[in-house]
C-alpha positions in Angstrom: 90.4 123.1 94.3 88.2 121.0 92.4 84.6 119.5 93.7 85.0 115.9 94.6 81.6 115.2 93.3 82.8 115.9 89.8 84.1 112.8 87.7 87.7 113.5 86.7 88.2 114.8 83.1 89.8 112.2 81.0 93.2 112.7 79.7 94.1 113.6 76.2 96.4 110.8 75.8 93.6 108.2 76.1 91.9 109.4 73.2 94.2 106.9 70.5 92.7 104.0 72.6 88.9 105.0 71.4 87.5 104.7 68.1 88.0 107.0 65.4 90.6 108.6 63.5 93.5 108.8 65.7 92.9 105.2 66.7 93.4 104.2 63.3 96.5 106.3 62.9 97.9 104.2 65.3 97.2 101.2 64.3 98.9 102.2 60.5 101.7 103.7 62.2 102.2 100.3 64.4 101.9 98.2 61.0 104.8 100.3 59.6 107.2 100.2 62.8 106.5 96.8 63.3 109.5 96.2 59.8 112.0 97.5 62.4 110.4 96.6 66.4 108.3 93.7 65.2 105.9 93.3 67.9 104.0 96.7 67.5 102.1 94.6 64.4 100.4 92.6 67.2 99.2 95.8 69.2 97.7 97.6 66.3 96.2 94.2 65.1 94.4 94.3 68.7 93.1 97.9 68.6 91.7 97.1 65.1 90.0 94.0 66.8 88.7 96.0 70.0 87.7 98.7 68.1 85.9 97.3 64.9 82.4 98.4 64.7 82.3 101.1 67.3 82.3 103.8 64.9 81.0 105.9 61.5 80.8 103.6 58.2 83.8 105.5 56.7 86.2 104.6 59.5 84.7 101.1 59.1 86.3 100.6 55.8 89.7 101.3 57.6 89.4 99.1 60.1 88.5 96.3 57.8 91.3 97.0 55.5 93.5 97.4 58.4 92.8 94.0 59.9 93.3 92.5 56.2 96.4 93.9 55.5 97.9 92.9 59.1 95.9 88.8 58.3 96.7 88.7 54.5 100.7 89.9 55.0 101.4 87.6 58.1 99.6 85.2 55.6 102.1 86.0 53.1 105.0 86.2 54.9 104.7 82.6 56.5 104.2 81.5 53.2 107.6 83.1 52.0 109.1 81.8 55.4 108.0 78.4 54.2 109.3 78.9 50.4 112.3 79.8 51.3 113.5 76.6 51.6 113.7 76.4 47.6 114.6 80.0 47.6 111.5 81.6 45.6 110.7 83.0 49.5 113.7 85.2 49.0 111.9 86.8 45.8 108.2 86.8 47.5 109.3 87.9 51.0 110.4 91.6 49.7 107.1 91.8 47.5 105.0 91.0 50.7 106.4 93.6 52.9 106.4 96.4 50.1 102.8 95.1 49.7 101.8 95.7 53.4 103.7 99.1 53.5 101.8 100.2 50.0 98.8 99.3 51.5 99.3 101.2 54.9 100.3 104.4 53.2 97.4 104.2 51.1 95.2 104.0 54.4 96.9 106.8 56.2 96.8 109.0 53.1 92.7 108.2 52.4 92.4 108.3 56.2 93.9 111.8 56.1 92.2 113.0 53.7 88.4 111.9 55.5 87.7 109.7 52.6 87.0 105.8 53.3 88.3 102.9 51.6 86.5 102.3 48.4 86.7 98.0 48.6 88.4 97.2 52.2 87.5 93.6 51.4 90.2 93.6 48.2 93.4 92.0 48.5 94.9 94.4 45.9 95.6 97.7 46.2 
């Protein structure tokens, strides 16, 4: 039996909500499913948002890149969206989702390896 006065342990599968590495996994992992489910873009936009600033300056970098890669590609894709109209959308609109997929690879694979993102603030690569 366990003591009532103790405070419940929490459970493992909370730990993506809190700040940190696993968070942030999530949140690059909802940027690339959102290409096929489309709403999980949204939810790892908010996690970014609710979790930005909570922890060490490494995982800092992530988040920022994180929340401008999911700004600068819906950016970029409602641009196209407009441009299609006179048909250079259907030449930009491929470029901007290849763009957002390079750049959450390249997050997962820094964020794997413990290293931070040298210039979160860039819009390139």
């Amino acid at each position: 039996m366990t003591n009532p006065d103790q405070a419940p342990e929490p459970r493992q599968t909370d730990r993506w909500l809190e700040p940190g590495k696993t968070n942030l996994q999530v949140i690059y992992v909802s940027y690339l499913a959102s290409f096929v489910i489309g709403i999980t873009g949204i939810v790892g936009i908010v996690l970014a948002h609710l979790n930005r600033g909570k922890s060490e300056a490494w995982l800092e970098s992530h988040y920022t890149w994180a929340i401008r890669t999911f700004w600068l590609g819906l950016l970029g894709a409602l641009m196209s969206g407009l441009l299609m109209f006179v048909l250079i959308g259907m030449l930009l609109m491929p470029l901007v989702a290849l763009w957002v997929i390079i750049r959450t690879i390249v997050g997962l694979q820094k964020l794997g390896r413990n290293e931070p993102i040298a210039d979160p603030q860039s819009w390139l690569l």
